[in-house]
Each structure stands twice: as structure tokens, then as C-alpha cells.
N, C-alpha and C positions, 0 to 999 in steps of 0.2 A: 578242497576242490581247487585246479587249478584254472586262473583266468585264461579264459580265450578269446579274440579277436572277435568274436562273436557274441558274446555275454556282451551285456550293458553294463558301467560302472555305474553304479548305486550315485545319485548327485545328492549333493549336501544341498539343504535350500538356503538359501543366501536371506539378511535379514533385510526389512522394507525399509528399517530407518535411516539409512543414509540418502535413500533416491526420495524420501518423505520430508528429509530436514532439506535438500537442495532444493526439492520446486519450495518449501513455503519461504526461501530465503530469496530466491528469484519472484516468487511473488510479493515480499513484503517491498525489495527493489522496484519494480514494477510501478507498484501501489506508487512507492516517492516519487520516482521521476514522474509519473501521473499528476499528481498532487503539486508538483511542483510546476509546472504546465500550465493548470487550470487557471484562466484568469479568474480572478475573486475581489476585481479592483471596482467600486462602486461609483457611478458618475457623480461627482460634484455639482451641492443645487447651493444654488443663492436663497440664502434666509432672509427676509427682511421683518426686523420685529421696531415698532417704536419706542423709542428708551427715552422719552421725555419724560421728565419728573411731574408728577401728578401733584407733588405741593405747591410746586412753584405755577403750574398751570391754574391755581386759583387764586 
């Protein structure tokens, strides 16, 4: 049977793992630069404890 400008060429289906590997690499990206953004820095408190020697205070 010969092809004609009218027939449809049969399409091969292309596989999903290469557009599957690029978003979770742009997502693990993502994720970094996020993570790396987020402040995580905790306020600084003043401790005050008494460190007087309990033997010599008798």
C-alpha cells in the first residue's frame, strides 16, 4: 500500500522519562535555592545562671 498525503503516519510514542527526570531535577533545584533562603537563624537570649561555689558559701 502506497503512502499518501492523506493517510496518517503511525507516530511512535516518545518515552516520559526524560521530561520525568528534568522536572524532579528542577524541582530538587527549587527545593535548594528555597532551603537556602529560609531564615533558620534563632534569636540570641541571655542566660543568667549562679556559679557560686556552694562549699565555700558555708
Amino acid at each position: 500500500m502506497r503512502r499518501t498525503m492523506l493517510t496518517p503516519m503511525p507516530r511512535r510514542r516518545r518515552s516520559p522519562l526524560p521530561a520525568i527526570l528534568i522536572l524532579l531535577l528542577a524541582l530538587i533545584i527549587g527545593a535548594a535555592i528555597w532551603a537556602s533562603t529560609v531564615d533558620t537563624e534563632v534569636p540570641t537570649q541571655r542566660i543568667e545562671q549562679d556559679v557560686t561555689n556552694e562549699a565555700l558559701a558555708k
